[in-house]
N, C-alpha and C positions, 0 to 999 in steps of 0.2 A: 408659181408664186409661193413666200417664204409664206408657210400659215403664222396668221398673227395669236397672240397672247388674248386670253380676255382682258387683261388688263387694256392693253392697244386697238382692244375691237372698241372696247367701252370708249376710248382716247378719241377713235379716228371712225366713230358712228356717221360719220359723212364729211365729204371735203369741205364745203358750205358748214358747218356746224363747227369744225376742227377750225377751218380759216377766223372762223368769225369769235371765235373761242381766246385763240392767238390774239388779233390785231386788239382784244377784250382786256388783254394781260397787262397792255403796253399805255397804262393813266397818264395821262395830259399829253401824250402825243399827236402834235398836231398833221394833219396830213394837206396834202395841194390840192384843187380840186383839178381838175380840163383834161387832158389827152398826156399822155408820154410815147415814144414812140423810142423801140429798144430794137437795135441792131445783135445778131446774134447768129448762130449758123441755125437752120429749121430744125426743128422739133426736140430742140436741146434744154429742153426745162422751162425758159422763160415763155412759151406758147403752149402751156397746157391748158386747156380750156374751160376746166375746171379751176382751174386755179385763176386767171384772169377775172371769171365769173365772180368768186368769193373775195379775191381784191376788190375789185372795179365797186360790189356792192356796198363792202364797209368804207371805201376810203371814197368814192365819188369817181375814181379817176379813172379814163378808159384806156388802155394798152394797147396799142397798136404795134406790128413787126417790121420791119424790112431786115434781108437776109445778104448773107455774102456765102463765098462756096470756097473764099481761102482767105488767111489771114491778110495778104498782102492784098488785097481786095478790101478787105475791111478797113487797113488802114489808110486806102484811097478814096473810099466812102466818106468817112473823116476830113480827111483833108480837101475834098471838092463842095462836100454840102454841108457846108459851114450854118448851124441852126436847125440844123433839121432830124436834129438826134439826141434823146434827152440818157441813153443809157446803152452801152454800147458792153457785151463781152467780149473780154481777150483775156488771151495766155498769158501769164508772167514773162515768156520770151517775150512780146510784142510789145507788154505796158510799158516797157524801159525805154523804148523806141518812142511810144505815142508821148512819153512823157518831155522827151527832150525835144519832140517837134512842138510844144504846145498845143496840143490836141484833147489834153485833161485837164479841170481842173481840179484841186483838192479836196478829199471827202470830209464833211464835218459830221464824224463817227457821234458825237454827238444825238445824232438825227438817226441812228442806226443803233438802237438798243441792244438788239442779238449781236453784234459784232461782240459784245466784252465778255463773251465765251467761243469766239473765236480762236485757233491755236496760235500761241504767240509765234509760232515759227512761220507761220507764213502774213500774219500782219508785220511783221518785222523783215519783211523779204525787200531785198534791195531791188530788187523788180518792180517793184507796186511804190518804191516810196524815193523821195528827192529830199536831200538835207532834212531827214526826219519825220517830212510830212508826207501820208501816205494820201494815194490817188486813185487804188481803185479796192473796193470790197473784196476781201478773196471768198470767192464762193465754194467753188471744189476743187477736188482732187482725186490724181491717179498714178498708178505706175506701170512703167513696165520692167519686167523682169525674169524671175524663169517659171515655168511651170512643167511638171514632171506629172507622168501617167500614176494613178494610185498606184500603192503596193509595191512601188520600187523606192529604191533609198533615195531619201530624201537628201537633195544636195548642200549643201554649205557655203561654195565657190564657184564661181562665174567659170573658175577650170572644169568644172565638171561637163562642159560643151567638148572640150578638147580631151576629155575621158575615152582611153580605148572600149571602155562597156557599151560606151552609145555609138561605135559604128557604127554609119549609117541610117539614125534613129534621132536626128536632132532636126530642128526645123527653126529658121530665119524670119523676124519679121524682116522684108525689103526693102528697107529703111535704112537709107546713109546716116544719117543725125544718130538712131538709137546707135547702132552696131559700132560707128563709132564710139559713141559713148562708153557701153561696156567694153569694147577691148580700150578703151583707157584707164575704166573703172579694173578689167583685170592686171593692168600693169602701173596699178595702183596713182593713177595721177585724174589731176582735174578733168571731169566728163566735159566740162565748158571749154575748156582749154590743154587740152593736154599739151605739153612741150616737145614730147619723143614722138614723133609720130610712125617713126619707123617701130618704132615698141609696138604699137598698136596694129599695125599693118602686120607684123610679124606672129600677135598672139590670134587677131583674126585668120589669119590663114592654117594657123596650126589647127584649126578645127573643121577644114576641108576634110580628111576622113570622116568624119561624122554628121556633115552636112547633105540631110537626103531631101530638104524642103523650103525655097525662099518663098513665103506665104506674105500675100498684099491683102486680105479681108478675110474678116472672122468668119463671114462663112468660109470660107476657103478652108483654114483653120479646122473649123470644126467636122466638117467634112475629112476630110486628112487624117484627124485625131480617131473619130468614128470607126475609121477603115483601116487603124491600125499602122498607119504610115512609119509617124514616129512616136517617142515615148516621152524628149526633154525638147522643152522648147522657150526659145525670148517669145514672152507673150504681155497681155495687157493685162491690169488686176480688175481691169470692170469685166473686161473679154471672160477672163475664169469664170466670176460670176455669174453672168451671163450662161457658157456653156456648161456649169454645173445644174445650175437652176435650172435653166428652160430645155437644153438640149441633153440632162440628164447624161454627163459625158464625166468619166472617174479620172478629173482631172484637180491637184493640189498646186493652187498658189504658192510660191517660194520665196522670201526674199534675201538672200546670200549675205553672209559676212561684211563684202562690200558696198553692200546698201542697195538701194532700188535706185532705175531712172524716173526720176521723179518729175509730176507736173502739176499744176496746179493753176485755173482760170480764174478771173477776177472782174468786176462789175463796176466800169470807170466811168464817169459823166463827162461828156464831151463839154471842151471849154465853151463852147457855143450854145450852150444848152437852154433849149427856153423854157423847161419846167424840173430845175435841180430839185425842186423840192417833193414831185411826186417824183423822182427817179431816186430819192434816198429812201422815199416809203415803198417806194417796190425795192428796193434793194436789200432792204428789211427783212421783206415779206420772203423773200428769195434766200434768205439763211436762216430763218424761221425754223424752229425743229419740227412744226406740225405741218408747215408745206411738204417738208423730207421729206418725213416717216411717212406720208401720203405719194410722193413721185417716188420715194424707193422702194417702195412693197408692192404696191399698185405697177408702175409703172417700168422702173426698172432706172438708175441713176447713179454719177461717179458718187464716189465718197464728200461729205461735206468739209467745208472749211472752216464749222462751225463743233465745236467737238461736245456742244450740249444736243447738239439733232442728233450725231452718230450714238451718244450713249442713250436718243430714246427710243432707237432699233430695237425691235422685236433681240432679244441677248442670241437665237438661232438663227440669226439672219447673215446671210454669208458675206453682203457685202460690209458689216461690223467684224464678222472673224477674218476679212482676208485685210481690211484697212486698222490693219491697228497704231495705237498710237504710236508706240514704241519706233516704227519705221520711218517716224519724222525724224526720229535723231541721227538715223544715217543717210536716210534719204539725200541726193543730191537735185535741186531741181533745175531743168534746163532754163537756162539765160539765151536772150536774144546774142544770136551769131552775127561780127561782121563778117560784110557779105565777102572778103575772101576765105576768113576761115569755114565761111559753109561749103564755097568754089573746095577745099581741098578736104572736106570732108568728102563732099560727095564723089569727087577724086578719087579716096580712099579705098571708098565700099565700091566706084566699078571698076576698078583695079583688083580686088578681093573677090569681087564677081565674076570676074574672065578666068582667076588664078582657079574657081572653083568648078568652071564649066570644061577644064583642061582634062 
């Protein structure tokens, strides 16, 4: 755990105190009272039970969960139990999809105070919004990209995968969608769309020499890194995090020239919605900077969407040095794929995968 500041101990003296501190801040905001019931994947921020507690008290209204275990599950959820969901998380890949099936309806930001230090780059995301009018909250964010063992040079370029130095000493997230991505990102074209796909094919496989690791879960990962496997790897920016922090592993975040793959999730109200009005005051509650700075020190959390919570991080706090702002301007963030261009990504990568088991 990052040690906190006295200034942040004195801040975040208790959840219950900090929540009710916050919702204290926000004069003549009116709240819903009854039940909301938010759709989410489990144990992903909106089900801390502290946090629920410190809602529920100030505002009347009680939280309840149901969960999905993939996106495309969630937006079957949606589509089958029409009413039965006042607040639903998804990816910006997925809201462009919920948005064109009628499954959101519009947020009136209005009712969301914390949103108006939100980063404009991602309330302005074409994902989350339709002729102007945006549909779902953006709440967090992440990336993936490289991350190299301390004390080696620090890369620049997504080539540095295809570097004679890292024979042998490079490791793969398993991942069609990413790897796609960066070898389009290294042959310089759209991560969403690239047009050359033999470019792409061609700079992937150029890094079979130095491919010693296709790694599917962080522990994997960090296991792997521990025992010296490899030294440069596509990795996640919470994952670093994470394996700096808790698993105490001398590993430095990167993010190259060509930017990061970038993602970022958002908090949409199903159009069916029978309590929009307690789901804009939890939506609230949920880019709050004193929720944060409480699930990301305590608990452990992507980077926020809200960029007044990231600047009330503890200033040592890793997950502020590895999200910094500056990586929104090159950031690319992933768009929802039709489904044949995902058919030939994933194509791609087990075609790149056979090429690398030869």
């Amino acid at each position: 755990m990052t040690e906190l500041t006295k200034r942040n101990v004195l801040k975040l003296m208790s959840a219950a105190l900090v929540a009710a501190s916050a919702f204290a801040a926000l004069p003549g905001m009116a709240f819903a009272a009854g039940t909301i019931t938010v759709l989410n994947w489990q144990g992903y921020g909106t089900d801390e039970a502290w946090s629920i507690k410190a809602f529920t008290e100030k505002t009347g209204i009680e939280v309840v969960h149901d969960y999905y275990s993939s996106e495309s599950e969630m937006l079957t959820k949606l589509r089958t139990n029409p009413g039965a969901y006042d607040l639903v998380v998804l990816n910006a890949a997925r809201c462009a999809q919920a948005i064109a099936e009628d499954l959101l309806q519009p947020i009136d930001f209005s009712k969301v105070p914390n949103s108006k230090t939100v980063d404009n780059a991602f309330l302005t995301n074409p994902n989350f919004s339709k002729d102007g009018t945006g549909y779902a909250v953006p709440w967090v964010w992440g990336m993936t990209s490289l991350a190299i063992r301390d004390g080696m040079p620090v890369p620049d370029s997504y080539a540095a995968l295809a570097d004679p130095a890292y024979k042998g000493r490079v490791a793969f997230d398993d991942d069609a969608i990413i790897n796609v991505g960066i070898g389009a990102l290294m042959t310089g074209q759209d991560m969403n769309d690239p047009k050359d796909l033999a470019a792409v094919i061609e700079a992937l496989k150029s890094i079979k020499p130095n491919v010693k690791l296709l790694w599917s879960t962080e522990d994997q990962w960090n296991k792997s890194f521990a025992a010296k496997e490899f030294d440069l790897s596509v990795f996640w920016s919470g994952g670093s995090v994470r394996s700096k922090r808790n698993s105490k592993l001398p590993v430095t975040f990167v993010v190259p020239k060509e930017g990061a793959v970038g993602w970022v999730d958002g908090l949409g109200i199903p159009a069916s919605a029978p309590n929009p009005e307690g789901a804009l005051a939890f939506a609230n509650w949920m880019i709050d900077p004193a929720f944060y700075v409480e699930w990301a020190t305590k608990v452990g959390a992507p980077a926020s969407a809200n960029t007044a919570a990231i600047d009330a991080l503890p200033a040592d706090d890793l997950s502020r040095q590895v999200h910094k702002a500056e990586y929104l301007k090159t950031m690319s963030i992933m768009s929802a794929l039709p489904d044949d261009r995902r058919e030939a990504f994933n194509n791609i990568w087990q075609e790149v995968k056979a090429f690398y088991a030869e």
